[in-house]
N, C-alpha and C positions, 0 to 999 in steps of 0.2 A: 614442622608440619606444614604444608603446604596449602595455602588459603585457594589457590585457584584450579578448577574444574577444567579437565582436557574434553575436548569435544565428545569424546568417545562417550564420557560418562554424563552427560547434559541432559537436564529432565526440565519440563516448563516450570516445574516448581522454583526448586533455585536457580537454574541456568535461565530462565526465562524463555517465550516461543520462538523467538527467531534461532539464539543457538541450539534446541532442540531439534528444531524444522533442519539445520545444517547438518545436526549430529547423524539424520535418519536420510540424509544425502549420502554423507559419507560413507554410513553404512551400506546403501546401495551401491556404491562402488562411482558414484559421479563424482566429479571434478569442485570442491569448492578450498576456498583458502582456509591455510594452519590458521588454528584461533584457540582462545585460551579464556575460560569468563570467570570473572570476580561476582560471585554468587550474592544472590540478597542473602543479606542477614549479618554480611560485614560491617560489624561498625567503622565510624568512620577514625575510631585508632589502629584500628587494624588497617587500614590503608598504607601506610609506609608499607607495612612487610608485604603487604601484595603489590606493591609498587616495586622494591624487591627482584622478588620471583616475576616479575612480567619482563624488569629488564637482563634479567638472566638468560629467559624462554627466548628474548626477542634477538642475542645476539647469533649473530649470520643469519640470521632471519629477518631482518625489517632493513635494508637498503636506506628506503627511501623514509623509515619512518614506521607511525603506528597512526590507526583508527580505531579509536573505541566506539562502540557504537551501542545503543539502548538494545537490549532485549529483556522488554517484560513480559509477566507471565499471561498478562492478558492482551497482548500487541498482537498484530495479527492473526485475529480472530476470523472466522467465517461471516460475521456483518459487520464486525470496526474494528479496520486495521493499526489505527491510531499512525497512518504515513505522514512521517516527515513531523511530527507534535514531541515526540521526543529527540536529542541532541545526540549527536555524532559529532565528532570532533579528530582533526587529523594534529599528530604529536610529533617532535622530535624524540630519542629516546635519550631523554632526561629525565632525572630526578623529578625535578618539580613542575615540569610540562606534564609529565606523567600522569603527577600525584592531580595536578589540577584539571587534567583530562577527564578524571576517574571521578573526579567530584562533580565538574558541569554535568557529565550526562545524567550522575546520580542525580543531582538536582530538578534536573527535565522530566519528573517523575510526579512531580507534585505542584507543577505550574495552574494559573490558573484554567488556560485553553485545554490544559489534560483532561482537566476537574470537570472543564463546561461540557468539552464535548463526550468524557463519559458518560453524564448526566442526559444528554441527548440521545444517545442512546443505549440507555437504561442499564448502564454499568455501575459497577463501585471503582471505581481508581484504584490501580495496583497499591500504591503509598510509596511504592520504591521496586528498583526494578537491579536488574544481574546487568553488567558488564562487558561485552564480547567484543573481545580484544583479539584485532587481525595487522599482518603488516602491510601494509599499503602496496596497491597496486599500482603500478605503471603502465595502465594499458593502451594499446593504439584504437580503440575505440569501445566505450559501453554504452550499456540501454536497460530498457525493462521490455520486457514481450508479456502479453497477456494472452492466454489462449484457453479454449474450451477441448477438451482432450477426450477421444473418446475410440476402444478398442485400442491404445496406444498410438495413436493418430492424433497432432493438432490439426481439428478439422474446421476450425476459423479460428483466428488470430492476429493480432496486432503489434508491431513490433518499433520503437522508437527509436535512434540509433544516434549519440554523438559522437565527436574524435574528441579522445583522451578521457578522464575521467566524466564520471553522468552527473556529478553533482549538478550541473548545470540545466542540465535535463529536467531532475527529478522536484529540482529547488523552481522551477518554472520560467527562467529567464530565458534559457533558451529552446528553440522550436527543433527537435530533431527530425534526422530523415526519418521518412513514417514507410511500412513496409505493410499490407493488411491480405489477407489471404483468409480463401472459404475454399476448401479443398484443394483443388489443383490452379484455382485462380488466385495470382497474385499482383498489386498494383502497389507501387511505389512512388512517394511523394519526395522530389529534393531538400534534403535540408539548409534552415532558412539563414542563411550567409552565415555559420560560424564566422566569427571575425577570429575570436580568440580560441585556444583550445586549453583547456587546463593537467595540469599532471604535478608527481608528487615528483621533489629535485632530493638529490644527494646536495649536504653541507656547499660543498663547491660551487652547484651548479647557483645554489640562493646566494652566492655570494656575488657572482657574475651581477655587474650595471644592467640596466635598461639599454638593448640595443645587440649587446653580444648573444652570441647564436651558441645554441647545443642542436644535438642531435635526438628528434623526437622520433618512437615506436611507427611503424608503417604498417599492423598487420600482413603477410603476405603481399605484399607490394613492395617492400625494402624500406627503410629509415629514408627521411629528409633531415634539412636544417630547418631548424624555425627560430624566428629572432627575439629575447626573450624583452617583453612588456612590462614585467612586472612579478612582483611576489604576495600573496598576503593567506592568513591561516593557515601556512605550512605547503601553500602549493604556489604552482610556478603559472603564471599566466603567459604562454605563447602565441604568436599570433600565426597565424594556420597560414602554411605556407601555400606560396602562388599554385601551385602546380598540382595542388590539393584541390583546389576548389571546385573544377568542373567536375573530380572524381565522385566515384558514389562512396559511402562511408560505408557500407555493408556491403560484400560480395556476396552473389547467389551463393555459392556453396554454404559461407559461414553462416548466411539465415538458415539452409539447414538446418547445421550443427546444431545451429539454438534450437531451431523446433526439437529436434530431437531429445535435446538436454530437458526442452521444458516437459517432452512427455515423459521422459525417465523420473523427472525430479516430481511430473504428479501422483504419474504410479508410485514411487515408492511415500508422497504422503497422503495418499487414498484422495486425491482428489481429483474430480471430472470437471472445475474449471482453475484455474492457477496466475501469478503473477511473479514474476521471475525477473530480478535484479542480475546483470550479467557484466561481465568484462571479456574479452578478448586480449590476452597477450600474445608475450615470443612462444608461448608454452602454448597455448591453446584457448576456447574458451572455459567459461568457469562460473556457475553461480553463486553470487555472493548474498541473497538471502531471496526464498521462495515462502508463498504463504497466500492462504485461498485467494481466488477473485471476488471479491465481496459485493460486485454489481457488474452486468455484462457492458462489455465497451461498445461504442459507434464502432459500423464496419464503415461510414462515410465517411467519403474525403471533402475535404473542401469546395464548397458548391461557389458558383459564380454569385456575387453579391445582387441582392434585387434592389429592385430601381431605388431610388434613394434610400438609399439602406448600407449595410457592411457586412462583409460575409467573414467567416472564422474556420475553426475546428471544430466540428460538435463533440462536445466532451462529455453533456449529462443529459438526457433526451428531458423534454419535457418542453412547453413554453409558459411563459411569465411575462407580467405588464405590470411595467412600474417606470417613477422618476429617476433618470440616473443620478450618483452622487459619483463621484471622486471618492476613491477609496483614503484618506490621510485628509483631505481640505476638511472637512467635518463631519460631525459626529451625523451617520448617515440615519434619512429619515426610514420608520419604518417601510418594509414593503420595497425600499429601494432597489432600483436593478446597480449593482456594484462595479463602477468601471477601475483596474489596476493595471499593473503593469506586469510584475509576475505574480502569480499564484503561490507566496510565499508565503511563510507564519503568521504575518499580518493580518493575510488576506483570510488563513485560515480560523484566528478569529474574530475576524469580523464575518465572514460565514454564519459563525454559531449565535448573533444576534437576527437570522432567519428574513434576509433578504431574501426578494421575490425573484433573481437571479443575479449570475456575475458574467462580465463579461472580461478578458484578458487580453492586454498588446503582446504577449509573448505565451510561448509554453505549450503544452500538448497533453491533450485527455491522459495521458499517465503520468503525470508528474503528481506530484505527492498532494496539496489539497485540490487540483479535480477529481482524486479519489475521494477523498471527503465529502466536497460536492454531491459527488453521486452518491455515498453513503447516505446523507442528508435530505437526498431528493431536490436540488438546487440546480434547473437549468443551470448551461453553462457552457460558451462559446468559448475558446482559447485564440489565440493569435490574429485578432484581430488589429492590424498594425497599429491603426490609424484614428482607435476610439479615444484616448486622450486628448489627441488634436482637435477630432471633428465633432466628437459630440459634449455635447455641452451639458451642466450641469441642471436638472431642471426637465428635463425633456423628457417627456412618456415616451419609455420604447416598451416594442414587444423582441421578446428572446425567443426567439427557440430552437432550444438545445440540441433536437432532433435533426433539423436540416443545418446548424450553424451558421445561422442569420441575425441578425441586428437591425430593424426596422425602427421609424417612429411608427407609436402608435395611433392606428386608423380611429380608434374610436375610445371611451371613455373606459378607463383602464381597469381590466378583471383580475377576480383573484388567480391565482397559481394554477394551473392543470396538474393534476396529480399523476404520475408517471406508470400509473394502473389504477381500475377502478377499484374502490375499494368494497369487496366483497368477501363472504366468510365462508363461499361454495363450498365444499366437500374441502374445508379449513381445518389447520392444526394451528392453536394463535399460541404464540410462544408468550409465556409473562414467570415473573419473578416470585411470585407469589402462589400458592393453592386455591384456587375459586372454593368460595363455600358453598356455594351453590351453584344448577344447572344455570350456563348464560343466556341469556335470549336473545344472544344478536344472531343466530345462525349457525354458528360454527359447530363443526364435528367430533372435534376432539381438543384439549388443553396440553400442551406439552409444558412443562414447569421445567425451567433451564435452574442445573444445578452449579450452584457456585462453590465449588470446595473448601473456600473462603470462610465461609460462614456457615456449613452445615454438612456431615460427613453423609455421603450418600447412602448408606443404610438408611438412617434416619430419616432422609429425607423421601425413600422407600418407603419408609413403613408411614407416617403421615399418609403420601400419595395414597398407598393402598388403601388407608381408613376413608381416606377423603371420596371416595371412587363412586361410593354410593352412591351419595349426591347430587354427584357431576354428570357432562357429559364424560369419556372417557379421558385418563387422564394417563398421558408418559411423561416420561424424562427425556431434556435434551442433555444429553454429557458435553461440558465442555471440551474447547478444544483441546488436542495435544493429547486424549482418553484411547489407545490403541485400538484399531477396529476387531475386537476379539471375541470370539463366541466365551470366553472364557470368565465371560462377565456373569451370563447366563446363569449357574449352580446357582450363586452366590441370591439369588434374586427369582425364584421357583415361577413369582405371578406375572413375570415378566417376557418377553423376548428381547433379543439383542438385534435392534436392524443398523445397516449403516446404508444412507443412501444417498450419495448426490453431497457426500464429505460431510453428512449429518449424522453424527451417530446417538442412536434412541431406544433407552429401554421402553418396550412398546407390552402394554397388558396383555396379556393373552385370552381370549374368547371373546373379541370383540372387533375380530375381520381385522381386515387390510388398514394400513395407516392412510388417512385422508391424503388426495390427490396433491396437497398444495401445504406448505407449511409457510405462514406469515407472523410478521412481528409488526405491532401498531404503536404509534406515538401517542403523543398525550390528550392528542385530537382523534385517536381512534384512524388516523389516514395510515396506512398501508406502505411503511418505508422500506420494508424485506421481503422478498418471496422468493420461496426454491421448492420447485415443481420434484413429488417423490417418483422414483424408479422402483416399482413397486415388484419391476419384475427382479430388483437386485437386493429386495428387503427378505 
């Protein structure tokens, strides 16, 4: 019997959301890579035999190897993506490379950063998460694109672009070319001196010394030699050849393709803003995992630095004043503005001890914790070269995130700007819980988010409805990965089914329109989610 789930058949329950999100790619008929996921619920004896079956699936299939990669059922949600907090891991296809691939990622399920930053924003931690098992790409250049999608159009959007694999990208160390467009305008930023380029090798090629040359992928431009530096975790570190460097790393046409891909892949998962992980090979491009945009991106580029000051990336709008620390010299003082190097696991969490912002010498508002950041509401400048050097430990700056500047601070240091006011206008406040009573802070309506987890949604139906009296009015937000289907509707008479803006909400009936605004608040009542409803799509 076979322990492992083919894409085709992949539900958020056991296959977890990212190979779900792939499964309903595929089904649209878009381009994403063969994969194959080892379901929760596997114990961990059962691991051989799917260890097994993966190296059977994988032969003439994986070249260069394998990547397991985290898909849980609560990862890439609509407000925490949980980017780059769980483990991926690139494999030989071995026995026991395998077996212990299959184990680290399981393990990155129940860390304690998982734990913190659930906690943060008012989740339960999956406890354990499914598998998704792809063969490694070889591409001549990936990225992430974020884009806001609307009528089948990305009508603004962000695109990041390195050669050869994105790990480097996405892990924060390095600064890709930046590509950003609002309709018909588009401005492109060079990226910032790849030295190295990384890719996955055939046995042979990892055998090759430091100094010997292979032949590296050229999208549409034809192969080069690159001269090999190095090897480590399964990939080959190259150093990007001469002839490379003044080139752009994305061609117009192929930004295209991606806009395109990224609008196919929002249509087909109902959503009007999106974040798309991509590669380009010999074959074409290809998305290798899609899943809401959980906060909209800077469409600025890098501003000229002010006067005694340092200018960056703006990655998370907002400004902040605080002492900088060094991220690793010591345990940082509250309120600290965070200076690092990249935006890595580290950094992300040290994030979740609620530094007044962070500043970074490398990296780009999509790499995996400046999503966090902006999840969290944490100003946040990227690519700041030369904050290490120059700025010192001790020193009041102000951030702010919005224009991507780095100043000392002019005057005695304020608390945080909140990144919207916070207010409960014509509000729908998302909470975990049923209000017992009508709230009096303002808001309109109570949407109660359902956890499948812990309460089977009838149930949690009929409460709401008992509870309705009381309150102001009261819906459901259905998790994600819940089909947008009027077919929910029968099941649930005092309800309607809206989906809007990739929220979907059984909404009571005889009491109007859903409020203009649906918000999610912290522990301080401040205002870290909002998505404006399209009432005319409800």
């Amino acid at each position: 019997m076979s322990i492992l789930i083919p894409l085709t058949g992949c539900t958020p329950s056991r296959a977890g959301a990212k190979a779900a999100a792939l499964a309903r790619l595929q089904h649209a008929g878009l381009p994403v890579p063969d994969s194959v996921v080892v379901p929760t619920g596997v114990t961990d004896g059962a691991l051989a035999g799917a260890v097994g079956q993966v190296l059977a699936w994988a032969e003439r299939r994986a070249p260069y190897g394998l990547i397991a990669r985290s898909s849980a059922p609560g990862e890439d949600g609509a407000t925490a993506s949980f980017a780059g907090l769980y483990s991926s891991v690139i494999t030989p296809c071995t026995t026991p490379q395998v077996l212990a691939a299959l184990r680290e990622v399981r393990a990155s399920a129940s860390t304690p950063v998982v734990t913190q930053y659930a906690a943060a924003r008012g989740l339960t931690p999956d406890g354990e998460l499914a598998v998704l098992i792809q063969p490694v790409l070889r591409p001549a250049l990936a990225g992430v694109l974020a884009a806001v999608v609307h009528d089948g159009l990305c009508v603004s959007w962000r695109i990041e672009a390195v050669r050869g694999l994105a790990e480097q990208l996405v892990n924060g160390t390095q600064t890709g070319e930046i590509h950003i467009g609002r309709g018909p305008v588009t401005d492109s930023v060079a990226c910032s001196s790849q030295a190295f380029l990384h890719l996955p090798g055939t046995q042979e090629e990892f055998d090759l010394p430091p100094g010997e040359w292979i032949t590296a992928p050229n999208a549409g431009r034809g192969p080069a030699r690159a001269k090999v530096a190095g090897s480590a975790a399964g990939v080959l570190q190259l150093r990007t050849p001469r002839e490379w460097v003044k080139e752009p790393v994305l061609l117009p046409g192929q930004r295209e393709e991606l806009l395109s891909l990224a609008a196919g892949a929002a249509q087909a998962l109902r959503l009007e803003q999106i974040d798309i992980e991509w590669a380009i090979t010999a074959q074409g491009p290809m998305v290798l995992q899609a899943r809401p945009l959980t906060q909209p991106i800077s469409a600025a580029a890098a501003p000229q630095p002010p006067a005694g000051g340092w200018a960056g990336l703006p990655a998370v709008t907002g400004t902040a004043t605080g002492p900088a620390a060094h991220l690793g010299a010591a345990t940082p003082p509250d309120g600290a503005v965070l200076i690092c190097r990249a935006l890595g696991p580290e950094a992300a969490a040290a994030l979740l001890g609620g530094p007044a912002a962070v500043v970074s010498t490398t990296g780009g508002p999509l790499s995996h914790t400046a999503i966090i950041a902006r999840e969290l509401g944490i100003p946040c400048v990227t690519n700041v070269r030369e904050a290490l050097d120059q700025i010192p430990e001790g020193i009041v700056l102000e951030v702010d995130g919005s224009a991507g500047t780095v100043r000392p601070a002019p005057a005695i240091p304020a608390p945080r700007k909140e990144t919207g006011p916070v207010s409960y206008d014509d509000a729908a406040v998302v909470t975990t819980l049923i209000p017992p009573i009508h709230a009096a802070d303002g808001r309109r309506a109570t949407l109660v988010l359902h956890d499948p987890r812990s309460a089977d949604l009838d149930v949690l139906v009929r409460a709401v409805t008992a509870a309705s009296e009381s309150t102001e009015p009261l819906g459901i937000l259905l998790p994600d990965g819940v089909p947008p289907s009027p077919v929910l509707v029968p099941q649930h008479p005092g309800f309607d089914f809206r989906y809007t803006n990739g929220l979907p909400v059984l909404w009571p009936k005889g009491v109007g329109d859903m409020p203009r605004r649906v918000v999610a608040l912290d522990v301080d009542s401040h205002v870290i989610f909002e998505r404006l409803v399209d009432r005319s799509a409800s």
